[in-house]
N, C-alpha and C positions, 0 to 999 in steps of 0.2 A: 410473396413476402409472408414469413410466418409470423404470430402476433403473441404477443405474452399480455399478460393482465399484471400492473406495478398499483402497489399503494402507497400510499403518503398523505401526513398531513393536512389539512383540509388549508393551512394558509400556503403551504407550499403548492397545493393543487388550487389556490385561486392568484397565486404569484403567477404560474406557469400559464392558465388561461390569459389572466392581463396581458402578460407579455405575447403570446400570443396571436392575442388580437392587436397589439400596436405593432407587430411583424407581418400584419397579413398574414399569415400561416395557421398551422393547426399544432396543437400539444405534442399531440402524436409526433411531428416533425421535429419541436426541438427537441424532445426527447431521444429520438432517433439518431439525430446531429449528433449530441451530444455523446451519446453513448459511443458512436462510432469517431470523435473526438479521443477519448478515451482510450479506444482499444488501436487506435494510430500512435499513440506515445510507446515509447516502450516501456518495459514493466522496471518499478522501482527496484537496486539493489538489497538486499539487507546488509546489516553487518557483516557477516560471515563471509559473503558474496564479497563483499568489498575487501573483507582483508587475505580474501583468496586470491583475488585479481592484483592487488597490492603486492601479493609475496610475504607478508608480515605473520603469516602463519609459521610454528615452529622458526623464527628466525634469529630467538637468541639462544645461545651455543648454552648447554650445562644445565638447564633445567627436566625436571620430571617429562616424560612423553605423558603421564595420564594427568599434567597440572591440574585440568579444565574440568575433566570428569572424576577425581577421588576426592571426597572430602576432605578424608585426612587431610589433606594441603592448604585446608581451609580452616583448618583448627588455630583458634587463637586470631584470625583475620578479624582486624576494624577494633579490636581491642587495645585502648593503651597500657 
């Protein structure tokens, strides 16, 4: 097993001993758990992601294709 060196906090590093020790275990372990908790989930979407997966990209008819990216487009926006 290969080992990295993490830092933290000094109350989070004496959270993670207490518990710890009321787990019978060692830091090193939850830390490990955990980390490998994390990389079992899969990875969050973004926006983009998500309105790629949706279809909601380009999907109303008649507008600019460079909406998102020219300014121009953005001139006068949020002004009453």
């Amino acid at each position: 097993m290969d080992r990295i060196n993490v830092r933290v906090e000094r109350p989070v590093k004496q959270r993670l001993e207490a518990d710890a020790r009321q787990r019978g275990t060692s830091p090193s372990a939850i830390v490990r758990q955990l980390i490998e908790e994390h990389y079992r989930q899969p990875a969050a979407e973004n926006c983009l992601e998500l309105a790629e997966r949706l279809g909601v990209l380009g999907s109303i008819k008649g507008l600019p294709p460079d909406l998102t990216s020219n300014p121009r487009h953005m001139e006068g926006f949020g002004r009453d």
